[in-house]
ROVO-612445 format. One record per residue (C-alpha): residue in three letters; x, y, z. Coordinates in steps of 0.25 Angstrom, whole numbers, padded with zeros to 4 digits, always signed. Example, Ala and Ser with C-alpha at 12.3 -4.5 7.8 and 13.67 -1.06 7.14 Angstrom:
% residues 2
ALA+0049-0018+0031;SER+0055-0004+0029;
% end
This chain:
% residues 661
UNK+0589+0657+1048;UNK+0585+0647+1039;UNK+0571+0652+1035;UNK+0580+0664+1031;UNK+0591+0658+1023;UNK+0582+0654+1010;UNK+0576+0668+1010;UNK+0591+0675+1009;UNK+0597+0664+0999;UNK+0585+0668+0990;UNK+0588+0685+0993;UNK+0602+0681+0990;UNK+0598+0673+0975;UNK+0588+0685+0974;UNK+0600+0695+0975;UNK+0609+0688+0967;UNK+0601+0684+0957;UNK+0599+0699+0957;UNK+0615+0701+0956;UNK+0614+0692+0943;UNK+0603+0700+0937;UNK+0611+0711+0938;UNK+0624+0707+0933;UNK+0616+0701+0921;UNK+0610+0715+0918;UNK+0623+0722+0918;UNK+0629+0711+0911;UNK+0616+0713+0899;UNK+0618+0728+0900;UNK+0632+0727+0897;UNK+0631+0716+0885;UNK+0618+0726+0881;UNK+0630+0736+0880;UNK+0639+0729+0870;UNK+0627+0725+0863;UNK+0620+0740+0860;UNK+0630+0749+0852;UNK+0636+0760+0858;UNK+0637+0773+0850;UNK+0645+0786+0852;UNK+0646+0799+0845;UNK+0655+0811+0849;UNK+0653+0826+0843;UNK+0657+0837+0846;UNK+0669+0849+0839;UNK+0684+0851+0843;UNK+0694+0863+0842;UNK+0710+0860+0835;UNK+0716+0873+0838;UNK+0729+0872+0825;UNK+0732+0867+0811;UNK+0738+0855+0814;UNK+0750+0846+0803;UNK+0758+0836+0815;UNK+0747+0833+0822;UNK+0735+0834+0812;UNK+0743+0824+0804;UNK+0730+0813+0807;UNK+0721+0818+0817;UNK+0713+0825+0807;UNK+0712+0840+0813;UNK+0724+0848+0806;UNK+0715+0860+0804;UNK+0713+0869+0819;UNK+0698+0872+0821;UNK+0684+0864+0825;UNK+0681+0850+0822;UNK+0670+0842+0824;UNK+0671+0830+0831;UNK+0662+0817+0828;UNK+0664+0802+0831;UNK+0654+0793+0832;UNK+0652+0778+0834;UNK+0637+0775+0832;UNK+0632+0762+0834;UNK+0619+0754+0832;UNK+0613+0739+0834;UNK+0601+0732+0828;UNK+0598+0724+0838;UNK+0588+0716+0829;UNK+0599+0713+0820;UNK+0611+0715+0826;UNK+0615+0726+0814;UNK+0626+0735+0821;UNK+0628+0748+0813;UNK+0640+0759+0818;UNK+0642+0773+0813;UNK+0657+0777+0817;UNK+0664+0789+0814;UNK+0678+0795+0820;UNK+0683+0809+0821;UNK+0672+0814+0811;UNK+0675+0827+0813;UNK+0692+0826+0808;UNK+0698+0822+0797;UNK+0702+0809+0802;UNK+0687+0804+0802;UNK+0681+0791+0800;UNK+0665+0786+0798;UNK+0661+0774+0798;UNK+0646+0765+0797;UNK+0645+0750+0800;UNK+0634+0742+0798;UNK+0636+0727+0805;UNK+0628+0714+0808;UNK+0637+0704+0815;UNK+0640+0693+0808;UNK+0632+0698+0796;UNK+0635+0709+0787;UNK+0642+0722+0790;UNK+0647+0734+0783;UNK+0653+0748+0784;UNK+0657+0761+0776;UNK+0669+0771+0784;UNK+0674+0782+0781;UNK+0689+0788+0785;UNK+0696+0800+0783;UNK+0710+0805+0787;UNK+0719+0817+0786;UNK+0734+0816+0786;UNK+0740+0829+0788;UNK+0756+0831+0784;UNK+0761+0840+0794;UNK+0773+0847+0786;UNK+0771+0861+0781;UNK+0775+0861+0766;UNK+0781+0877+0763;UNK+0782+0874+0745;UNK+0782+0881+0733;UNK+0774+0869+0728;UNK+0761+0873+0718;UNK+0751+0862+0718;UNK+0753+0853+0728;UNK+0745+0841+0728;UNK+0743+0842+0714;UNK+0749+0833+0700;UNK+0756+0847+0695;UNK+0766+0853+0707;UNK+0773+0867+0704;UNK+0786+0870+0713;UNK+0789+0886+0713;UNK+0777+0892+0718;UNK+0776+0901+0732;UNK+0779+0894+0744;UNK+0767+0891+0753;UNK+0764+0881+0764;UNK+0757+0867+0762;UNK+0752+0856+0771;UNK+0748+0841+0766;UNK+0738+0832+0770;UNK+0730+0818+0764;UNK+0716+0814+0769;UNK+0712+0799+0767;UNK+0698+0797+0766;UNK+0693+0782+0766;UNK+0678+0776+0765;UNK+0677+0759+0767;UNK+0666+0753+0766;UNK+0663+0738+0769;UNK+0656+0726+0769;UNK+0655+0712+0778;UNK+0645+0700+0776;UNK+0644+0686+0782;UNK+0641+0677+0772;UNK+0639+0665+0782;UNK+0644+0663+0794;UNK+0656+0660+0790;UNK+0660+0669+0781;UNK+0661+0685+0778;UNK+0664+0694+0766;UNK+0668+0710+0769;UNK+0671+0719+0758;UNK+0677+0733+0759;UNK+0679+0745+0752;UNK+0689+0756+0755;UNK+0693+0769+0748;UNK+0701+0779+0752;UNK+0705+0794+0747;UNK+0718+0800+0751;UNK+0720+0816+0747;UNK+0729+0826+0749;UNK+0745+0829+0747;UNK+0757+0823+0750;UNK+0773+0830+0752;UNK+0780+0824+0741;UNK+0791+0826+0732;UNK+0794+0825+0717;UNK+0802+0814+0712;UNK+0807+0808+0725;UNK+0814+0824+0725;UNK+0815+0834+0736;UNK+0804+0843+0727;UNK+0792+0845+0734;UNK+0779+0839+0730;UNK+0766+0836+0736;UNK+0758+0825+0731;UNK+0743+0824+0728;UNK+0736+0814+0736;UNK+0724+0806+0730;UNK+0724+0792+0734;UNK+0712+0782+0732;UNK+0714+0770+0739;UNK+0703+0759+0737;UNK+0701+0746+0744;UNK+0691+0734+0743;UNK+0692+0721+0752;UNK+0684+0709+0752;UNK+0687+0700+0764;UNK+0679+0684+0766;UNK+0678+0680+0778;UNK+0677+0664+0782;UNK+0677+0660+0797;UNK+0674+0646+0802;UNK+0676+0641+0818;UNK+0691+0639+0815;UNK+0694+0645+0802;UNK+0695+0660+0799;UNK+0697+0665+0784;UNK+0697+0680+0776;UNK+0698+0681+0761;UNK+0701+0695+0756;UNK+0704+0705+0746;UNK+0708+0721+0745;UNK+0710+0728+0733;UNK+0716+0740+0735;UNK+0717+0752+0726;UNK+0725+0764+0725;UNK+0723+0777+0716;UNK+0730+0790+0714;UNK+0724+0799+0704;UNK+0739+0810+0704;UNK+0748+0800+0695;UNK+0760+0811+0697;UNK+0763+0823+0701;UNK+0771+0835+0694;UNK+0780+0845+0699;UNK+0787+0859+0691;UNK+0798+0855+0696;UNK+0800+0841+0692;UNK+0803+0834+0677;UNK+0795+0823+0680;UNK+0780+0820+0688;UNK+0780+0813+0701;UNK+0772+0799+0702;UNK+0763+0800+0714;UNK+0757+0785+0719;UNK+0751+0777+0709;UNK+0739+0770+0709;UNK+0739+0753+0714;UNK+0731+0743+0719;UNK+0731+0731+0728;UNK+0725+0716+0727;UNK+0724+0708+0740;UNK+0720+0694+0742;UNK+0720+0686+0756;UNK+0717+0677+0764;UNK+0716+0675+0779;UNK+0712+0668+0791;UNK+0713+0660+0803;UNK+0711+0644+0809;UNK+0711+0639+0822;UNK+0716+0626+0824;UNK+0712+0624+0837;UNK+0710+0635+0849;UNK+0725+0636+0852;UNK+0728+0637+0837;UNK+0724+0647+0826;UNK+0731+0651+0812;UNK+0730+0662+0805;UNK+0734+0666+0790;UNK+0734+0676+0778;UNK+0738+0675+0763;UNK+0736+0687+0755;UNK+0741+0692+0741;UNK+0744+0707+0737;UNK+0747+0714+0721;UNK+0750+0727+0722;UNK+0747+0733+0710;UNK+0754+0747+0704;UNK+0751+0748+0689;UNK+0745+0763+0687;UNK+0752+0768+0675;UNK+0765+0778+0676;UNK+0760+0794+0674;UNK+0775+0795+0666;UNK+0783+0786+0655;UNK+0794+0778+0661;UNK+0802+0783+0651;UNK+0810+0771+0655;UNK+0802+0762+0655;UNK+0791+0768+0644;UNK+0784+0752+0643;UNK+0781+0754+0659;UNK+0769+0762+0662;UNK+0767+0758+0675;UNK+0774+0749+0686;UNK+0765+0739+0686;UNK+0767+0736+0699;UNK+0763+0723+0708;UNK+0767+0718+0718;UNK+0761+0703+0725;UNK+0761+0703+0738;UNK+0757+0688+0745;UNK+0754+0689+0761;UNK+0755+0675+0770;UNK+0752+0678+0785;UNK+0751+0665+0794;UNK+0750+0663+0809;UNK+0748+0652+0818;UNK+0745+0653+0834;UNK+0743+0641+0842;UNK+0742+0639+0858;UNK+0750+0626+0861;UNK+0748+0627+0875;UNK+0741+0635+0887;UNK+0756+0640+0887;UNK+0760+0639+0873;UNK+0757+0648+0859;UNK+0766+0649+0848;UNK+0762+0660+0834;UNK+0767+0657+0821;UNK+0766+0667+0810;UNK+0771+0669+0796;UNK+0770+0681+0786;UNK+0774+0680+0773;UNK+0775+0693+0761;UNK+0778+0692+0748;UNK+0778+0705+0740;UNK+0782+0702+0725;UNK+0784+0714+0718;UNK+0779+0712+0703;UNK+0782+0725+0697;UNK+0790+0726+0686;UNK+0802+0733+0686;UNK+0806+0745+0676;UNK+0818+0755+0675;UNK+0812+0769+0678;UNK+0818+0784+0677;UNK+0828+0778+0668;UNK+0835+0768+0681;UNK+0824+0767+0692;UNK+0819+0753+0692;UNK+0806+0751+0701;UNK+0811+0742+0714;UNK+0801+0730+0716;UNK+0799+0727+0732;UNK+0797+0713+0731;UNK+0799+0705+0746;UNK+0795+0692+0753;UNK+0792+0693+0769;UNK+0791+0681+0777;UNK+0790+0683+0794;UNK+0788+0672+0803;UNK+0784+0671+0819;UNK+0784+0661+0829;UNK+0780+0662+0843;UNK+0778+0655+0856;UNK+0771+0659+0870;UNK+0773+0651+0882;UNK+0765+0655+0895;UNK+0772+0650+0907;UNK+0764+0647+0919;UNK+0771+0658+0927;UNK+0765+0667+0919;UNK+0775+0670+0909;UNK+0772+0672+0894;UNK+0785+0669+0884;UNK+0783+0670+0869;UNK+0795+0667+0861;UNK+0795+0668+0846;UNK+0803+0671+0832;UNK+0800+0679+0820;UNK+0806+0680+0808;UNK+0805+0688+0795;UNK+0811+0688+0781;UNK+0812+0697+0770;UNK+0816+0695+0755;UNK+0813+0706+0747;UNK+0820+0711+0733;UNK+0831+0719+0731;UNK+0829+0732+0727;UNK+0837+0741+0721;UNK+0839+0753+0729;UNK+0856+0756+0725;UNK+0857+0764+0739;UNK+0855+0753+0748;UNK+0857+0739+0751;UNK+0847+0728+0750;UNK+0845+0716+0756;UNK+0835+0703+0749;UNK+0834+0697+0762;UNK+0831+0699+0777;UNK+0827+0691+0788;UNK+0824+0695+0803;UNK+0821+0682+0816;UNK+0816+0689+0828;UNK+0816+0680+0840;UNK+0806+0687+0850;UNK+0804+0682+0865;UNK+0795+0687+0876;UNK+0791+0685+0890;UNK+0776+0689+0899;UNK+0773+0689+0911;UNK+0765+0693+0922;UNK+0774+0697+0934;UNK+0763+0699+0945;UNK+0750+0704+0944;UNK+0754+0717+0941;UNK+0764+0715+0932;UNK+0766+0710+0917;UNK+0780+0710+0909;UNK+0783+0704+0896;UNK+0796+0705+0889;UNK+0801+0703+0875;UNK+0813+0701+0867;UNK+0817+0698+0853;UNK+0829+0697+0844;UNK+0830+0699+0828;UNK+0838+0697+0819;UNK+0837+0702+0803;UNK+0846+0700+0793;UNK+0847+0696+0778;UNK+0853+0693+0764;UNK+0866+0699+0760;UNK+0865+0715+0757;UNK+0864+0720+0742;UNK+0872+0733+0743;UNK+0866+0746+0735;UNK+0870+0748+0721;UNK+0875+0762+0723;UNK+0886+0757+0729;UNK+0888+0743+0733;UNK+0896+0746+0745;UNK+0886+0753+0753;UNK+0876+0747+0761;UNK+0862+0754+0765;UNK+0857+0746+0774;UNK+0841+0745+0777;UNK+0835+0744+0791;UNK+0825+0734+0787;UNK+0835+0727+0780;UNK+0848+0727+0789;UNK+0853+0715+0797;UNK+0846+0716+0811;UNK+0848+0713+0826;UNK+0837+0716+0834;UNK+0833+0716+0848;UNK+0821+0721+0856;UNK+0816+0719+0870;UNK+0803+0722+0874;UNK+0797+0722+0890;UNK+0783+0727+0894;UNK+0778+0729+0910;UNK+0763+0730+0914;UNK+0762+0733+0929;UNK+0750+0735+0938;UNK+0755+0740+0949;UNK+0739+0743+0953;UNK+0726+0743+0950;UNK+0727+0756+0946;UNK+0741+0758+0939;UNK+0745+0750+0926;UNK+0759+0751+0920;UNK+0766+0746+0906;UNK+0782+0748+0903;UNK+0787+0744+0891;UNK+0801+0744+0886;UNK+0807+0739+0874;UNK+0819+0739+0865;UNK+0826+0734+0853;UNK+0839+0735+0847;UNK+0845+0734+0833;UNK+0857+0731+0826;UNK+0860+0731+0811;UNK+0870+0721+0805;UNK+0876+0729+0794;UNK+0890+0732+0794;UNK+0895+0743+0783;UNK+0881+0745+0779;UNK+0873+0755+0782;UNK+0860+0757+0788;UNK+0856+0756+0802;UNK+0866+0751+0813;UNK+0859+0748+0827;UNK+0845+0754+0831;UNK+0839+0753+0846;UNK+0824+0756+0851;UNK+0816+0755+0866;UNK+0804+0759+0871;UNK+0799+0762+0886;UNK+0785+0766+0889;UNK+0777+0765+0900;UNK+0762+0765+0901;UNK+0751+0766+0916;UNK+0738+0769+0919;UNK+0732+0772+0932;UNK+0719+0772+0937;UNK+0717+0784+0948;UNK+0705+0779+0952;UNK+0691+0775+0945;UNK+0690+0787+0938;UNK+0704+0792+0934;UNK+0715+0786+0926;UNK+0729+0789+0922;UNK+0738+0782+0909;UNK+0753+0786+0907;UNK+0764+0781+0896;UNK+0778+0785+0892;UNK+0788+0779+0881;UNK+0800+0781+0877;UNK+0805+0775+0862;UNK+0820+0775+0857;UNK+0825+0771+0844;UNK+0839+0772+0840;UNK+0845+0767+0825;UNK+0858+0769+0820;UNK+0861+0768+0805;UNK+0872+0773+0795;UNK+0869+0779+0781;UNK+0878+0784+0771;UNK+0877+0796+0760;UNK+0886+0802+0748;UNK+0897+0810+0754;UNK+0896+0824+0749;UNK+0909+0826+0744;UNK+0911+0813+0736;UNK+0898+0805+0730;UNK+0907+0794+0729;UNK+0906+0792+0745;UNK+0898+0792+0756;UNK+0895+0795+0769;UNK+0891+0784+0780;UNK+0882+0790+0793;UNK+0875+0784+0803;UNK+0863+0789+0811;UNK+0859+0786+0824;UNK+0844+0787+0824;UNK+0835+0788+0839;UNK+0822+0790+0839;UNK+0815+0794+0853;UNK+0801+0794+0859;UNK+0795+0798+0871;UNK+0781+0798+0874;UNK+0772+0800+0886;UNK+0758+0801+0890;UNK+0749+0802+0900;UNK+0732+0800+0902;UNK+0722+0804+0913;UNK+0707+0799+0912;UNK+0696+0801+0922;UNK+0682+0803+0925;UNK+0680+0816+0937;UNK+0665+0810+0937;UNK+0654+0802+0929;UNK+0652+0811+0917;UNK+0668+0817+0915;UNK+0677+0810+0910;UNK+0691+0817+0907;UNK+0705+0814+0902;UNK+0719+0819+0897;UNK+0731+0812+0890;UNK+0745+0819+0886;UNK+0754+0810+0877;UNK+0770+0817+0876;UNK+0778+0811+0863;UNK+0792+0815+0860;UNK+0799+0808+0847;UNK+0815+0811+0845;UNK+0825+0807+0834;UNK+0838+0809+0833;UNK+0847+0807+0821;UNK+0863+0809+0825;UNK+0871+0805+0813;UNK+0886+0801+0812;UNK+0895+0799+0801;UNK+0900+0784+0798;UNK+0910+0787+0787;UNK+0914+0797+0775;UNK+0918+0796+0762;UNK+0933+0797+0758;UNK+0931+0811+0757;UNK+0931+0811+0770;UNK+0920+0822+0770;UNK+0915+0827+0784;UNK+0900+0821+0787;UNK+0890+0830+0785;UNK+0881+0821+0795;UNK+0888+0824+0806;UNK+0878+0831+0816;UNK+0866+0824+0820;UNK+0852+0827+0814;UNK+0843+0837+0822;UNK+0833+0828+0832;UNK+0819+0827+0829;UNK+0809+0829+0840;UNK+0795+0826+0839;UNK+0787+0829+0850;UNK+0770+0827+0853;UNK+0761+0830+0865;UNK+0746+0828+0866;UNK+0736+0830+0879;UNK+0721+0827+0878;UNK+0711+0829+0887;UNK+0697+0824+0888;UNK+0683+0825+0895;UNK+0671+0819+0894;UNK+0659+0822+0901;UNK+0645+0814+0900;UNK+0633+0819+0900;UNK+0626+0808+0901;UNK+0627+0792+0899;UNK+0629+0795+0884;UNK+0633+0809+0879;UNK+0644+0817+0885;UNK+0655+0830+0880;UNK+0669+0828+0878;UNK+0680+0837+0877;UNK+0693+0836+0872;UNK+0707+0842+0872;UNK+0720+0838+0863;UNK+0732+0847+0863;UNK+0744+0841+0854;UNK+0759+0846+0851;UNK+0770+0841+0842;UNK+0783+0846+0841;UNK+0793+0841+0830;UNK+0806+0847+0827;UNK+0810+0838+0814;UNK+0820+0843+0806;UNK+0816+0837+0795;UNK+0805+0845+0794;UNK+0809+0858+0798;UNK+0812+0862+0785;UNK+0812+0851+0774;UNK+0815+0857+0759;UNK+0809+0853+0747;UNK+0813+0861+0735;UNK+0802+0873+0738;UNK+0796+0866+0748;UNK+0799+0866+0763;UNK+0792+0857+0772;UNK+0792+0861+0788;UNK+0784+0852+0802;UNK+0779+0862+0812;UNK+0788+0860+0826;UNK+0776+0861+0833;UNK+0762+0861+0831;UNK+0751+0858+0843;UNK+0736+0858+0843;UNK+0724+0860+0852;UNK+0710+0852+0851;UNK+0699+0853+0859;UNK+0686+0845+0855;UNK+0672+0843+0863;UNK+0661+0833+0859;UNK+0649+0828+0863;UNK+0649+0811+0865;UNK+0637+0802+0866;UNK+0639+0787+0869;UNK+0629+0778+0870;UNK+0622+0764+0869;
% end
């Protein structure tokens, strides 16, 4: 037994010495993984079966008929020089496509050039009498004929990185962008149809220093932005005067940011910029008022200070302190125009401020507790239909508790308290007894509650339950605006693993939001009164969803997802007081409800047919249904704008996928 016992201790070192060697080789062959660039590229063609508008509004395939689909994602290393270099490129085959190439050497040098492009489609079907559309010289009159509107964006950036040491870096970037197309418009703020000739050039250059030390972090910038629109106005036959359309401007912005830590508990951070906004293109008219003035000369300063401290006192103890402060200083000079209109400067000072503590207990409870507050001062414009206000402040105190309940369950809770209010209200000059009272202005009470749930009731089942709720009130007796408002949320989110190959997700939600609010208008049978109404808004949303994933064998891998969205708002209206004409209201039956309503099902397969190339089908099917009265039938003078209640769509798309080391 003994002359045995050296020869098995030494199979044993052998074997486990072999154990080691072979953890070791998989250990390399997963670090030689993330070091070799992985590449992908997927092409193949896919079928949309109709012309879309509500759900072609981004998705870049408005148009039924083939597409081609292309992505890519092409990666290669130099190993002798550790140069990386990336060819990417997104949905090439759409509208909504993007290219880019990228060149980099870590911690060297590195630089790109991308390309993006993006079609928004407006999806209301314009029936007008309107000749020249999208052009500087619009004609009402002519034969009515049907229109649809869209704008394409089409951005190329190119830019720059290089270390100058190793302590330092200087980027540069170049970005410009082309926007086309037509907007729905209307002349002279009037309910006369126009459409407006989009040709934006917007430009933009950044140059950014970077300085990093073992403590100290620091970024120095600028951005010079640029905007350009070649249609100064547009005219219309039925119309006195032209229409301005967006005149051209720039921006100048210098900053400066960074970062220190104090010790390793203990880090700040900070940023100071300064904005001029300038607008000085010249009019396209004489103000006939004003004849000196030729343009508005506009400027505006805007200086930015962002500051935030974090700092772990204890193993149990970290407190955040932050502070923001905005001062936008309105420069422009102020002129009478159409013979009255002065031009309304937007001058404000924002300051907000946050402190906070966590304390973890040594039961496993985590309690943070904290206090933030925000102020307003801002200039006092001179709207004579509503009332004003120079000042407001809002203090939120906030506290919330974490903790884990067994080793299956999680919950944390969390609730707050605000309060907003403010200087004295300035009343409208039209009439100095009546109040219009803004919601981000008015008096404020609010409170919300906020609880969330995680469960693992198994190793296979995973739960989340979320609820939350706030509620409003408004300070603001005999003015008008809004009253009270409530809001909650539910939803609930699983997954669970059928086995090693199969696995199933699920969510629901449902969203209410309720405001009440009182407005007034001129009673019809004397101007020299009004009549005082009040709606109660509520807003509804249901949504639902469910997902299947699984692998029937080695090669096939197969999925399917059906999300269900129902959106509902309701506008009941009742008469607060009439005039002393005592004239009958003529809001007294509540406003048709607006149901919007989506459902989308996908379904997947892919198949390999090897270790890196492989087919993949496809399937979409989308529906939308939307009965907004608005939109039914909405007249212009000649023009008639209609949404289709319905509209749904079928795509089908197959494409051939290689990925690879």
């Amino acid at each position: 037994m003994n002359t045995l016992r050296p020869i098995i201790v030494s199979m044993m070192a052998a074997m486990s010495a072999s154990a080691a060697h072979a953890a070791t080789d998989e250990g390399m062959e997963e670090v030689n993984k993330l070091r070799t660039p992985v590449s992908s590229v997927s092409v193949g063609a896919g079928w949309s079966s109709d012309d879309l508008h509500e759900l072609a509004r981004y998705n870049g395939r408005d148009e039924s008929g083939i597409y081609g689909l292309l992505d890519f994602d092409i990666n290669k290393r130099d190993e002798e020089t550790g140069t990386w270099t990336r060819v990417d490129g997104q949905s090439v085959g759409f509208s909504n496509r993007s290219l880019r190439y990228e060149r980099n050497r870590q911690g060297s040098w590195n630089y790109f050039i991308e390309f993006d492009q993006l079609d928004s489609v407006n999806p209301y079907l314009y029936d007008t009498d309107l000749i020249g559309s999208g052009t500087n010289a619009q004609v009402t009159g002519g034969p009515v004929h049907r229109e649809q509107y869209s704008q394409q964006r089409k951005n190329v950036e190119v830019g720059m990185s290089r270390y100058l040491d190793k302590w330092s870096k200087v980027s540069l970037r170049y970005k410009h962008e082309d926007k086309e197309g037509k907007r729905a418009w209307g002349a002279n703020g009037e309910t006369k149809f126009m459409v407006e000739p989009i040709d934006y050039q917007t430009q933009e250059f950044e140059a950014l220093l970077d300085y990093n030390l073992d403590k100290l972090q620091l970024r120095a910038g600028y951005l010079l932005s640029l905007f350009d629109n070649p249609t100064e106005s547009v005219s219309l036959s039925a119309e006195p005067d032209d229409t301005a359309t967006p005149p051209d401007n720039k921006s100048h912005n210098l900053f400066l940011s960074g970062g220190y830590d104090f010790s390793d508990r203990t880090r700040a951070t900070f940023k100071v910029s300064r904005t001029r906004d300038l607008q000085d293109e010249e009019f396209f008219a004489v103000n006939t008022s004003t004849p000196s003035r030729t343009s508005l000369d506009g400027k505006i300063d805007t200086t930015r200070v962002n500051f935030g401290l974090v700092s772990r006192l204890s193993s149990q103890l970290t407190v955040k302190a932050k502070y923001r402060y905005e001062d936008r200083d309105d420069k422009t000079p102020q002129t009478i125009f159409y013979s009255s209109e002065l031009n309304q400067l937007t001058s404000r000072t924002t300051v907000n401020g946050t402190l906070e503590g966590t304390y973890r207990m040594q039961d496993g409870v985590s309690v943070t507790a904290g206090v933030d507050q925000e102020n307003w001062k801002r200039i006092v414009t001179d709207n004579p239909n509503m009332a004003k206000r120079r000042k407001t402040d809002e203090t939120t105190v906030r506290l919330s508790a974490r903790k884990s309940l067994s080793e299956t369950v999680n919950g944390s809770v969390r609730i707050s308290h605000a309060k907003r209010d403010g200087s004295d209200w300035i009343p409208g000059a039209a009439d100095p007894d009546i109040f219009v009272n803004p919601i981000q202005w008015s008096d404020r009470d609010r409170n919300a509650l906020r609880g969330m749930l995680d469960w693992y009731p198994s190793d296979q089942l995973s739960m989340q339950f979320v609820l939350q709720a706030t509620r409003d009130t408004y300070d603001g007796v005999g003015l008008l605006g809004p009253q009270d408002g409530t809001s909650w949320l539910a939803s609930v989110d699983s997954g669970y693993a059928l086995s090693d190959e199969w696995s199933l997700n699920g969510w629901i939600s449902y969203s209410q939001a309720k405001l009440d609010q009182s407005s007034q208008q001129t009673d019809r049978f004397d101007p020299n009164e009004y009549i005082q109404w009040g709606i109660d808004t509520e807003d509804t949303s249901v949504a639902i969803g469910a997902g299947l994933k699984g692998h029937p064998s080695d090669e096939l891998e197969v999925g399917a997802n059906v999300e269900l969205a129902r959106d509902r708002s309701k506008y009941p209206l009742y008469t607060i007081e009439v005039g002393t004409s005592g004239s009958p209201s003529p809001l007294a039956n509540e406003l048709p409800t607006i149901t919007y309503r989506r459902a989308m099902l996908k379904l997947y397969a892919e198949y390999d047919l090897d270790e890196h190339t492989g087919v993949r089908l496809d399937y979409r099917y989308d529906r939308v249904k939307n009965d907004d009265w608005m939109w039914s039938q909405f007249n212009y003078t000649g023009t008639t704008v209609t949404q289709l209640p319905r509209e749904s769509n079928h795509f089908i798309g197959l494409t051939y996928y290689y990925r690879g080391w």
